[in-house]
Structure formats: structure tokens, C-alpha cells
Legacy VTK file of the C-alpha trace (Angstrom):
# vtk DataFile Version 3.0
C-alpha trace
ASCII
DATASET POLYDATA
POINTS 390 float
-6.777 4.782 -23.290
-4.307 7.425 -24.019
-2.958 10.011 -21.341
-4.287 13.314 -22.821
-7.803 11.383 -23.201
-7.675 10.002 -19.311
-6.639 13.203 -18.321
-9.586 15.252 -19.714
-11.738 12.032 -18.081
-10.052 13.634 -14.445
-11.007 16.876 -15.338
-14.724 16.111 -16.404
-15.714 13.352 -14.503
-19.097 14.163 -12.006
-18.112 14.165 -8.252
-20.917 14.183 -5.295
-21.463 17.935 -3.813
-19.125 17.725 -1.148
-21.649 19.948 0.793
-22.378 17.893 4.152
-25.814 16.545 4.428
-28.275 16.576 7.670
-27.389 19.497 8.530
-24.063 18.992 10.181
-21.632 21.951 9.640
-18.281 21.743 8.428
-15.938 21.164 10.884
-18.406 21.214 13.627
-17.679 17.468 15.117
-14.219 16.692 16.063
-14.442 12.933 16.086
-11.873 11.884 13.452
-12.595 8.149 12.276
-9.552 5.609 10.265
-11.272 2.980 8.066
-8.506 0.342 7.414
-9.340 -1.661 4.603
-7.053 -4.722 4.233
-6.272 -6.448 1.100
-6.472 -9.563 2.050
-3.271 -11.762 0.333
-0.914 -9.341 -0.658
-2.323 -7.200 -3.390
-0.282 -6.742 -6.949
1.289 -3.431 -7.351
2.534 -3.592 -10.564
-0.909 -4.693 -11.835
-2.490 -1.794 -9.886
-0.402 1.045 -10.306
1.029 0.059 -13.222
4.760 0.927 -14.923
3.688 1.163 -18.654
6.354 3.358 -19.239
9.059 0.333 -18.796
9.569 -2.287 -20.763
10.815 -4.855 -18.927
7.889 -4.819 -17.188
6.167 -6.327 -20.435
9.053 -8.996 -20.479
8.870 -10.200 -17.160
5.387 -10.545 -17.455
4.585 -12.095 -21.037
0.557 -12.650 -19.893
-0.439 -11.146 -17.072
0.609 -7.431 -17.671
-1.936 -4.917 -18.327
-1.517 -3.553 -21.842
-0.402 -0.464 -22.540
-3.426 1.301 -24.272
-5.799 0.306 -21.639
-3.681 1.454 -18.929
-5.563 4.704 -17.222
-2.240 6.363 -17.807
-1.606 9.210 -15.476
1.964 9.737 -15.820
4.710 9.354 -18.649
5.549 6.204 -16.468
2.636 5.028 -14.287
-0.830 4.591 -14.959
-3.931 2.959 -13.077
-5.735 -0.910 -13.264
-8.782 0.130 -15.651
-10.359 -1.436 -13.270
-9.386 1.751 -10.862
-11.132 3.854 -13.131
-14.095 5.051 -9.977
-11.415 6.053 -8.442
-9.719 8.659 -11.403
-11.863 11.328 -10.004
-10.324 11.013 -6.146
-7.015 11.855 -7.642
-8.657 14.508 -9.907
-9.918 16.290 -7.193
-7.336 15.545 -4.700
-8.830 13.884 -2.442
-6.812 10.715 -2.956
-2.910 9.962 -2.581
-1.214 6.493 -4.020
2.134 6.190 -1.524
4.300 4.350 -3.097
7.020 2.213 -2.630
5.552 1.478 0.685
5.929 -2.084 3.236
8.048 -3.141 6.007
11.005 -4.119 5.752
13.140 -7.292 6.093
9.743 -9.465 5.459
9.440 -13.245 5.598
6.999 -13.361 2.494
5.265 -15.896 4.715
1.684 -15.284 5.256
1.073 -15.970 8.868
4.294 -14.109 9.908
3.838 -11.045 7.726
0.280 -10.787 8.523
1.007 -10.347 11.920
3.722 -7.646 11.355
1.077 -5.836 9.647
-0.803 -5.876 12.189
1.232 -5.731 14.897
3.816 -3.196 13.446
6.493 -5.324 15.034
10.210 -5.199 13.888
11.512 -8.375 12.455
12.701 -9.642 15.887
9.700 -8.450 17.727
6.778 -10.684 18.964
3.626 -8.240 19.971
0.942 -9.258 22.118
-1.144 -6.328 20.960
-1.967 -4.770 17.648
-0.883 -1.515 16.504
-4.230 0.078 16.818
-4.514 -1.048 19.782
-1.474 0.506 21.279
-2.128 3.649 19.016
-5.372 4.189 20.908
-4.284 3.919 24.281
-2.918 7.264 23.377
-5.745 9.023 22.847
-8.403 10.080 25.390
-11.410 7.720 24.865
-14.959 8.220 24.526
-16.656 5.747 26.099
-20.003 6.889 24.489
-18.678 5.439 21.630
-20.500 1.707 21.185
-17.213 0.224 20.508
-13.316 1.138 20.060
-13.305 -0.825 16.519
-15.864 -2.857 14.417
-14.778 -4.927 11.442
-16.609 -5.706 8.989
-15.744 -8.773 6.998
-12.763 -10.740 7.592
-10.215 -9.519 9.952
-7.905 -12.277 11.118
-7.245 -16.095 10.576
-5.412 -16.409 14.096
-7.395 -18.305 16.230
-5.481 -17.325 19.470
-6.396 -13.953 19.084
-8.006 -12.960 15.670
-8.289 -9.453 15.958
-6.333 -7.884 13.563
-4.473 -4.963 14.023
-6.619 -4.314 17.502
-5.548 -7.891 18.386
-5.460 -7.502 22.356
-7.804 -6.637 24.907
-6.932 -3.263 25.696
-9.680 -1.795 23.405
-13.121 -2.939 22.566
-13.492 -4.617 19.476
-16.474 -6.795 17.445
-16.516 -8.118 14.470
-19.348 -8.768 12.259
-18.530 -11.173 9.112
-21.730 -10.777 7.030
-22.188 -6.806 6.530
-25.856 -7.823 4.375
-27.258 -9.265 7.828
-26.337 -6.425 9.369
-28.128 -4.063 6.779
-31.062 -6.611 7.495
-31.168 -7.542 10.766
-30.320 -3.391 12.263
-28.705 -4.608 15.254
-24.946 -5.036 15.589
-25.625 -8.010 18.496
-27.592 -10.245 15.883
-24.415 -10.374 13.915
-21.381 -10.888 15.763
-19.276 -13.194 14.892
-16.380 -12.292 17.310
-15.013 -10.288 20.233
-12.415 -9.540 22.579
-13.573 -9.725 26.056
-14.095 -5.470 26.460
-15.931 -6.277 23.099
-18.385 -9.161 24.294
-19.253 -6.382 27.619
-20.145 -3.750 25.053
-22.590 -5.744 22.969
-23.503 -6.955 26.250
-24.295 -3.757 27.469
-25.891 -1.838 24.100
-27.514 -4.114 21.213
-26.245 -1.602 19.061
-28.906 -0.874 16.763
-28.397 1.101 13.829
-29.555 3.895 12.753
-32.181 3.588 9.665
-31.149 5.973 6.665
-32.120 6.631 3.519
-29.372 7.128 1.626
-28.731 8.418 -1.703
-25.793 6.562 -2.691
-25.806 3.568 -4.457
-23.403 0.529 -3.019
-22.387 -2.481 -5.409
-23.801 -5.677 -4.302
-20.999 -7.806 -3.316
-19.778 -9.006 0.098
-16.914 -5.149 0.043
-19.716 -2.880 -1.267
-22.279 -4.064 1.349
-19.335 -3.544 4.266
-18.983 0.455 2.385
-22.886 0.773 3.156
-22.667 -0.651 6.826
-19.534 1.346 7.270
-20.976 4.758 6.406
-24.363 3.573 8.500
-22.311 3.516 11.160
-20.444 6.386 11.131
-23.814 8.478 10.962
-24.900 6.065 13.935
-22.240 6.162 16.081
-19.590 9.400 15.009
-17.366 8.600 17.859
-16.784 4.583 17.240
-12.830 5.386 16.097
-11.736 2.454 13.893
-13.924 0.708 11.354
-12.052 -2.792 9.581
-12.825 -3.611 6.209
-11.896 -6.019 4.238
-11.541 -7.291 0.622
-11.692 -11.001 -0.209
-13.058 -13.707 -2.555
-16.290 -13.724 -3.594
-16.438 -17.094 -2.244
-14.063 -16.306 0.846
-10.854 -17.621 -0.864
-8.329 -15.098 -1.222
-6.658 -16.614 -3.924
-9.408 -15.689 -6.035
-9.083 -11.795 -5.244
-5.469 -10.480 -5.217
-3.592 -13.198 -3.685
-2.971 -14.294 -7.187
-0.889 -17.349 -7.589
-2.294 -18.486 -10.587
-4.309 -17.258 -13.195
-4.357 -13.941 -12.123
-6.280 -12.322 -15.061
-9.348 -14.282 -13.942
-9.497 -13.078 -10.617
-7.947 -9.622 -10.054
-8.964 -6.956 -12.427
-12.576 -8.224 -10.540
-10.857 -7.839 -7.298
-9.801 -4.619 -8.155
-13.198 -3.236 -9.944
-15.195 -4.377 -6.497
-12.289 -2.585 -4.221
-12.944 0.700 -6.450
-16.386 0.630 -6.699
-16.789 0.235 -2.994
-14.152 3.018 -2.044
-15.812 5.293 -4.472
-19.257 4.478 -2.563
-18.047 4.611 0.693
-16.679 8.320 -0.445
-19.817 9.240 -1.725
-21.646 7.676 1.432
-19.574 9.448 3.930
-20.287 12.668 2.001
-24.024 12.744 1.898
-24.068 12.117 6.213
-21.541 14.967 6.314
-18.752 12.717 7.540
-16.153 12.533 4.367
-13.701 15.168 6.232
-13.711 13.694 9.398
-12.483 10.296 7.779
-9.613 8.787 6.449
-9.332 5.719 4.446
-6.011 3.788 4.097
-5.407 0.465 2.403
-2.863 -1.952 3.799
-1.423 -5.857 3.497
1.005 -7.811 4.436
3.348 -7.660 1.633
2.889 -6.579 -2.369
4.081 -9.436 -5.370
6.781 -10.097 -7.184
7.437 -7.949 -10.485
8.147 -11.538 -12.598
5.234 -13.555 -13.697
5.244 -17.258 -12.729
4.531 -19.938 -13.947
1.193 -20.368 -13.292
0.597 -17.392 -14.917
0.269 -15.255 -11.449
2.359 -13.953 -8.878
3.890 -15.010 -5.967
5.150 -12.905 -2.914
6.732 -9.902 -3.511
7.994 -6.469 -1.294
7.507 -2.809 -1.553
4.122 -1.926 -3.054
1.498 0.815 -3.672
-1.208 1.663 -1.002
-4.225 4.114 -1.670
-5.054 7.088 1.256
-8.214 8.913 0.953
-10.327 11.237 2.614
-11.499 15.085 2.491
-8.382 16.396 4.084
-6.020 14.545 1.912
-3.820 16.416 0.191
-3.861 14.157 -2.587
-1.309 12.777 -5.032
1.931 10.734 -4.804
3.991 10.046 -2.351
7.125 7.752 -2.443
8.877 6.061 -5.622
7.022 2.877 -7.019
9.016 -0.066 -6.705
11.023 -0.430 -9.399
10.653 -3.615 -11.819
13.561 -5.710 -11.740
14.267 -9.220 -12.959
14.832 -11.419 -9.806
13.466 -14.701 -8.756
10.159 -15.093 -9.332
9.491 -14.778 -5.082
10.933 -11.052 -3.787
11.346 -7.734 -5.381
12.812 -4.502 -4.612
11.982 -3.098 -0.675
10.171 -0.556 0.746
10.768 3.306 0.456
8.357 4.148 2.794
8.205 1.858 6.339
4.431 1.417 6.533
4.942 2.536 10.231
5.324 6.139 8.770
1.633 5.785 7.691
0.709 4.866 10.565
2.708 7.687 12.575
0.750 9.947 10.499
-2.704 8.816 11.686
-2.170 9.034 15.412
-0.321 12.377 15.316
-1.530 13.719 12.343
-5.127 12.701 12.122
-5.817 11.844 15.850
-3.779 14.636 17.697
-1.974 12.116 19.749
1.689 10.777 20.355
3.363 7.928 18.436
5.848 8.004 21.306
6.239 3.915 22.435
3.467 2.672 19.740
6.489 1.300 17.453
10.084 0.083 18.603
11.387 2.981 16.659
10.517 6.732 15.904
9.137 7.118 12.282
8.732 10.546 10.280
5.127 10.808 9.534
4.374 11.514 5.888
3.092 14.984 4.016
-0.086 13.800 3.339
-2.838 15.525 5.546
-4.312 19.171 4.851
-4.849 20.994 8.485
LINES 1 391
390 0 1 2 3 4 5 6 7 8 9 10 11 12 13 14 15 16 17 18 19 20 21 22 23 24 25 26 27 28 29 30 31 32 33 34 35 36 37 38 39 40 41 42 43 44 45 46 47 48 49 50 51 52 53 54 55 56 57 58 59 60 61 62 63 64 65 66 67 68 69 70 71 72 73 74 75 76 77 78 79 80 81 82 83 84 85 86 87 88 89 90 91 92 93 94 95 96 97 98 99 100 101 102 103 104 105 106 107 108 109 110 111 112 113 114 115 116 117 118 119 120 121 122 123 124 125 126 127 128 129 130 131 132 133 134 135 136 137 138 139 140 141 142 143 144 145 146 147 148 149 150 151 152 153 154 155 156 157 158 159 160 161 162 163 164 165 166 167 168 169 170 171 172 173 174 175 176 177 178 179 180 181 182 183 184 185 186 187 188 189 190 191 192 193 194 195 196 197 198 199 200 201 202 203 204 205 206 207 208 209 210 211 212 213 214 215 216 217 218 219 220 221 222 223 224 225 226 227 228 229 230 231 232 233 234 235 236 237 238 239 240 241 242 243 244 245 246 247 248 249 250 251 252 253 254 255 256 257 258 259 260 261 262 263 264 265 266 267 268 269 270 271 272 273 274 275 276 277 278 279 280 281 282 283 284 285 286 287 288 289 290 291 292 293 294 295 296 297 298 299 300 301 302 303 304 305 306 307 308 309 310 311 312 313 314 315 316 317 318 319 320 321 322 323 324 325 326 327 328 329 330 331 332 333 334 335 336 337 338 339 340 341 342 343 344 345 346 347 348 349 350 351 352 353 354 355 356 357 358 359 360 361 362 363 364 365 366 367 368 369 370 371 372 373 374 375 376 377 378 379 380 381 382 383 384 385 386 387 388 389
């Protein structure tokens, strides 16, 4: 697709009436939710927001890069997956911000390590006992009307010790349901836990949490992510002072190595991966809209670690560094922040680092978005980013 033609496909493309529905006024409910959605593996940046613009990029990866006419190009250098194409009218409209260049730094590129950083927020010498959310909330004055402090939806965390996730603790009060279509079914958060913290077992304990029947407008895809967008929006409108709602996006059949943990064969298995992470974003936007809730949320991707710019040889990717992360959300400012990681020919594990710490995102959530202090939540102060409209 050429530039001038994906361009005018920004400008024209149909966006939901951003008026908020049942009859909720702008502005008049102060709860502010954060859906983290986790890309489960280690997603590709360069296959996401991709450098068309430089060559080498077409070198290094002789079969696996996207080509350049049906690149969604957006700049003279960068364009989007065309799989990424529900999501052209966020950025039209503003409403959507790709930070770039973003990770921690001085990673292992090991899995079970990394995945706790990134959800601890540790530095590399650092060992947390609690999540990141977890310690962000504590600074913030709770509502305990709220059913819970998080819910997840999907999967959160392989740790058996304490698989929580980025709440990992027991500060906060936290369930997880795996199977978001039994919850749809079933209407009643305590016929579909899979997994608590302690505070989280008393609060199912102490309210089934039933949900709130709606008949919603918006379509949701079908698969495992889009049925976690529908539960997510249900409940937001059920419950607008829950803070923290957990996605996730994995495998169609649970294996993250066929969604963007891409070892091998990665044309198979992550333009798919990417299609069902649009789709579901773009429905979860349009969701939040129609129960009046799309400016009181913000939506941020995260992982443990992006992939290397060289192809292997398995025809995939292995660990890489810096990457690309997608913020959303009706106060957004929209548009990009950072420098993409540059493509560079290096062994086929690494790639350049991080511009932005991923702490800096998160700094700008709890002072930016929730109102609070980052003082003590991270080892270090970080300058939150320009990304949120008052």
C-alpha cells in the first residue's frame, strides 16, 4: 500500500461517535482505569512497526520481513504490520501513541528473569517481592467498593510461587479468570476463577461478583483476546472503580510460540497474532466508548523484552532489546514518542537498547493518569513521558 493511499485511509476511515452512552456525562466519574495487556513472549518490533525505509532491514531478514508495498506506511521510514490496519484510525484520530525505542535496560533475554523485571520493575540487581502495580497502588487512596484491586483476564503469570503478574504480592486484591467465554456465560466472576492472592480469595469470598448484563453494540472477534476485550469493557460498566484490568495475548492453543514469541516460522504465526491483538484493541476502544468509559481508560501494551533485528535460522527471531509498545485511550495525545530501535547487524540474540526505560511509562500512569506519587515505587526516579492530554 503506498503512503499517500494509507494516509487518505487515516483520514477517511469510520470511527465510533465518541459521544458516551447511558447517559454518563463527560468527565462526570473520576475513576481512572489502566488495562495492561501483555504480549506474552516478547513481541517483534521490527515486524510491527516496521523500518521499510532501511535496507538492511531487508538483508538481515531475507524471509521474514514484511514487504515494502504492503507495509501500512506512515512515515518516509516506518510503517505498520498490515495486520495493524484496525488500529490506523487510533493514530488518525489521535487517540493512539506507538513509544518507541522502549524496554529496560541491561536485560538477561531470559524468559523467567525478564518476565519478572517486567513485572516487578526491578533494576538488574534487584529481587522484588511485589509487583509494580502493586506498589503503584499502595499510593493511591483505595476504594474498597471496588470488587477487586485487579482482575486478569487470560494468562497472567507462569510463576507458581506467586503468579500474579505485575500485582504479584498480597498487598492488593487480585483474581484471575483464565477463560473470559465462561465468564460471558456463566455472569459471575466466582464461577470462573482460576486464581487469587489471599485479599483476592476474601473478595470473591465476600461478593460473587456478578456481572452486569449489557447489550452492547460492538462487535468482539471470537478468539480467546477478543472475548477478554468484551469481558473487559463488561466490567468496567459493572464495576467503574475496579482499577487494573490484565489482559493478555497468547496462542490460540496456549503456546506462545505460536503468537509472537516467534522462534521459528514466524510468518505462520504472527501477522495472526498481530491481526487478533488489533482487532481486539480496536473493540475494546469501541466497547469502552459506547458505556461512556473510553476517557477514563488507558490501554498500554508491555513484555518482557522485543527480538532481535536478524532473522535466524529457523526463519524467526530470537530475543532481542528495545522495542515498540502501543498507548491508547481518549486522553492520549497520540503519536510517537521515542526513536525506534535502530536495525543493526549483530548476533542473531540482542539488538540495540532501550531509549525509553519502561519505568517512565509507568511513572506516567501513577502520576499522570492516577494523581498519585511514583516516589519509592521504583529504585530510581524516572521522567514520566508527554503523552497524556489534561
Amino acid at each position: 500500500m503506498k503512503r499517500r493511499d494509507f494516509l487518505q485511509l487515516l483520514g477517511t476511515a469510520p470511527l465510533a461517535a465518541t459521544a458516551p452512552a447511558f447517559g454518563a456525562a463527560p468527565g462526570a466519574n473520576a475513576n481512572r482505569l489502566l488495562v495492561l495487556v501483555y504480549l506474552y513472549g516478547g513481541n517483534d518490533g521490527y515486524n510491527s512497526w516496521v523500518p521499510y525505509g532501511t535496507p538492511l532491514y531487508y538483508k538481515l531478514r531475507p524471509t521474514i520481513a514484511i514487504p515494502r508495498d504492503a507495509v501500512l506506511k506512515v512515515t518516509e521510514h516506518h510503517g505498520f504490520h498490515p495486520s495493524l490496519a484496525p488500529l490506523a484510525p487510533l493514530l488518525a484520530s489521535k487517540e493512539m501513541a506507538l513509544v518507541q525505542g522502549i524496554g529496560l535496560e541491561d536485560i538477561t533475554q531470559q524468559h523467567f528473569r525478564d518476565a519478572e523485571r517486567a513485572f516487578t520493575a526491578a533494576d538488574t540487581d534487584q529481587y522484588l517481592n511485589d509487583g509494580w502495580v502493586t506498589r503503584a497502588l499502595q499510593r493511591r487512596t483505595p476504594d474498597e467498593q471496588a470488587f477487586a484491586d485487579a482482575v486478569a483476564l487470560g494468562l497472567l503469570d507462569i510463576r507458581e510461587s506467586d503468579p500474579m503478574g505485575p500485582m504479584r504480592g498480597d498487598r492488593q486484591r487480585v483474581v484471575q479468570v483464565h477463560y473470559a467465554h465462561e465468564l460471558l456465560a456463566k455472569r459471575r466472576i466466582a464461577d470462573c476463577v482460576i486464581g487469587t492472592n489471599t485479599r483476592g480469595a476474601a473478595a470473591v469470598k465476600a461478593n460473587a461478583g456478578a456481572l452486569r448484563m449489557l447489550e452492547l453494540k460492538t462487535a468482539f472477534p471470537a478468539d480467546p483476546f477478543g472475548q477478554s476485550a468484551r469481558a473487559a469493557v463488561e466490567l468496567a460498566a459493572s464495576d467503574r472503580a475496579i482499577p487494573v484490568i490484565h489482559l493478555a495475548l497468547n496462542g490460540l492453543d496456549d503456546d506462545k510460540h505460536h503468537s509472537v514469541d516467534c522462534h521459528w516460522e514466524q510468518a505462520k504465526y504472527h501477522g495472526d497474532a498481530l491481526k487478533r491483538l488489533a482487532e481486539g484493541l480496536a473493540a475494546l476502544r469501541a466497547g469502552l466508548i459506547e458505556i461512556g468509559r473510553w476517557d477514563e481508560t488507558l490501554v498500554a501494551t508491555y513484555d518482557e523484552f522485543g527480538r532481535a533485528p536478524v532473522e535466524n535460522e529457523d526463519k524467526g527471531t530470537h530475543h532481542g532489546h528495545g522495542t515498540t509498545h502501543f498507548v491508547l485511550g481518549g486522553r492520549v495525545k497520540g503519536g510517537l514518542l521515542g526513536e525506534a530501535p535502530a536495525v543493526i547487524k549483530v548476533h542473531n540474540i540482542g539488538g540495540p537498547p532501550p531509549v525509553i526505560d519502561t519505568r517512565s511509562l509507568w511513572t506516567t500512569v501513577i502520576e499522570q493518569w492516577w494523581g498519585a506519587s511514583a516516589d519509592g515505587v521504583f529504585a530510581r526516579r524516572y521522567r514520566p513521558l508527554d503523552l497524556l492530554r489534561a
